[in-house]
N, C-alpha and C positions, 0 to 999 in steps of 0.2 A: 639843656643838659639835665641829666636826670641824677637824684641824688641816690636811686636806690641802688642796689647791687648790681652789676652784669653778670651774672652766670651765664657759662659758656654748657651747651647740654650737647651732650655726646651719646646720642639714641643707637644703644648696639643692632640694630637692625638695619640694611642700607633699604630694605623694603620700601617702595613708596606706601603703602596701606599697613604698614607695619602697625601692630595693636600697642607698640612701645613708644611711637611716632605720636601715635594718636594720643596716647597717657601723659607724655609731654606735651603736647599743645594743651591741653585741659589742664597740665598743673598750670603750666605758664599762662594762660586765660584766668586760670583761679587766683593766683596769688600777682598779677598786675600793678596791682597797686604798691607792691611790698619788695619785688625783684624784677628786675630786668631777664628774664628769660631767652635766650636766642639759640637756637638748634644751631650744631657746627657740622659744618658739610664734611666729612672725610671721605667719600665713596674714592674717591681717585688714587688715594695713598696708598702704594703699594705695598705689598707683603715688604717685609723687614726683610733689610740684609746692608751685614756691615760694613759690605763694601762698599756702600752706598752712603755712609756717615759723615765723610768728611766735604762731601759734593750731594747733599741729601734730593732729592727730586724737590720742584716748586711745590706739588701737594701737600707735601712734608713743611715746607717751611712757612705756608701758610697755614697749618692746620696749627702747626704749636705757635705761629704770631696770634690764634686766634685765644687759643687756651690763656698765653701769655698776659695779655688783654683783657683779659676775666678775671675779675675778684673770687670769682668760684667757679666750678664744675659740677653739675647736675649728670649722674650717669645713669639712664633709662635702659635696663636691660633685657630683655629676654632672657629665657634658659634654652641651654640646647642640650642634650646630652648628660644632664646634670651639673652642668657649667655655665660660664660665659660664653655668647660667641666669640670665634675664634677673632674675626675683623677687627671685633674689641679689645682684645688682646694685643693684636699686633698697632691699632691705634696708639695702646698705651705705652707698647713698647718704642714706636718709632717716639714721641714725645721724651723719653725717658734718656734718650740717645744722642748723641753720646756722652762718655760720662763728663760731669762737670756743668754741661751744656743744658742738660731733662730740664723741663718745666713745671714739674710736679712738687717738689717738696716744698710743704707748708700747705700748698692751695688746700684752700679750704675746697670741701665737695659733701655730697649726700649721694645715695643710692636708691632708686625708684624702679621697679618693674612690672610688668603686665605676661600676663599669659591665660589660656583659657581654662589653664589646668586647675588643682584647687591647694596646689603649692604656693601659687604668688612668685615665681621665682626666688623661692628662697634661697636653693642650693647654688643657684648663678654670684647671687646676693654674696655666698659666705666666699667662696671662691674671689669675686672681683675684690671683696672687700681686704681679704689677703692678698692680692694682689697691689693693691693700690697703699696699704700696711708697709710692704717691704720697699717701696719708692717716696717714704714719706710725704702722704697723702693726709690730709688731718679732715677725716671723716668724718661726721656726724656720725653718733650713736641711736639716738633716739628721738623722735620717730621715724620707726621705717616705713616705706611703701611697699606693700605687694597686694598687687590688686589682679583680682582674678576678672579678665578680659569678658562683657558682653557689649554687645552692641547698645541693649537698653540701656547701658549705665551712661550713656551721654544725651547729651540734646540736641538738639538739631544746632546748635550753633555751638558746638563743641567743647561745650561743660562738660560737668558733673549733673547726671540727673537725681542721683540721692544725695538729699541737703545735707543728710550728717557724716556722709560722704567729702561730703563740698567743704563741709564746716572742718573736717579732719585736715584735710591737704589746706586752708586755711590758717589753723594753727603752727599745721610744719612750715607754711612758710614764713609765719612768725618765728619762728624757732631756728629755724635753717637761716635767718636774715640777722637773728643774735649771734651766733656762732661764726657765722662769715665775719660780723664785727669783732667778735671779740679773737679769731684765727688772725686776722687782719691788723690788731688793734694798734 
């Protein structure tokens, strides 16, 4: 058994080649030694509906036994629209549901995203982060991730191909590994 952190990472793309997919396996490759990284599957959880809440679908109550199970949540976004995607929304919200029951309030979490544009998903970023604000979410401040999406910036074995790069997402998860402790404490 491992003493570091489980972070549970909720990649809002259901993409298999997703450039967000990918940005999370290189954090989680990068910072190994420091957190336990593990991508959570939600593809199957259905759009929300609260008629659905008190008999939730099994995707549903596996996704939040999964979140539950996590000392933290890593959410890897895309932007779509000048937002979050939608699937991500409705992830958060089935989690959140119903009331009394949501898994969210306290977990510690950070917020990371990729895109090819030269935003960095910022504007997904301010949106999820209110988001996740109003269901007491105890987010990381600083540092953020927005990494602008090339192919070159990895290795063939799914790093980081710029060291100060590398070295960056290094210290966030020193950082990110203090604040889970001390959210947690």
């Amino acid at each position: 058994m491992s003493d570091r952190p489980k972070v549970a990472v909720i990649v809002g793309s259901l993409r298999a080649q997703s450039v967000n997919r990918r940005l999370a396996e290189a954090i989680a490759k990068t910072v190994a030694g420091k957190l336990d990284l593990q991508i959570v599957d939600y593809a199957d959880v259905p759009l929300y509906n609260q008629d659905h809440e008190a008999d939730p679908p099994a995707a549903v109550i596996a996704f939040k036994d999964a979140l539950k199970a996590a000392d933290a949540v890593l959410f890897v976004t895309p932007e779509y629209n000048r937002s979050m995607p939608g699937v991500l929304k409705n992830a958060i919200d089935w989690a959140s549901r119903p009331p009394g029951q949501g898994v969210w309030s306290g977990k510690p979490a950070a917020i990371a995203g990729a895109t090819p544009g030269a935003v960095g998903t910022a504007a997904a970023q301010v949106d999820l982060r209110n988001v996740l604000t109003a269901i007491n979410v105890a987010v990381m401040g600083m540092p953020q991730i927005y990494f602008t999406h090339k192919d070159e910036h990895y290795t063939a074995d799914g790093g980081f191909s710029d060291p100060k790069f590398a070295a960056f997402i290094e210290g966030w998860g020193d950082k990110f590994a203090a604040w889970i402790a001390k959210m947690n404490g």
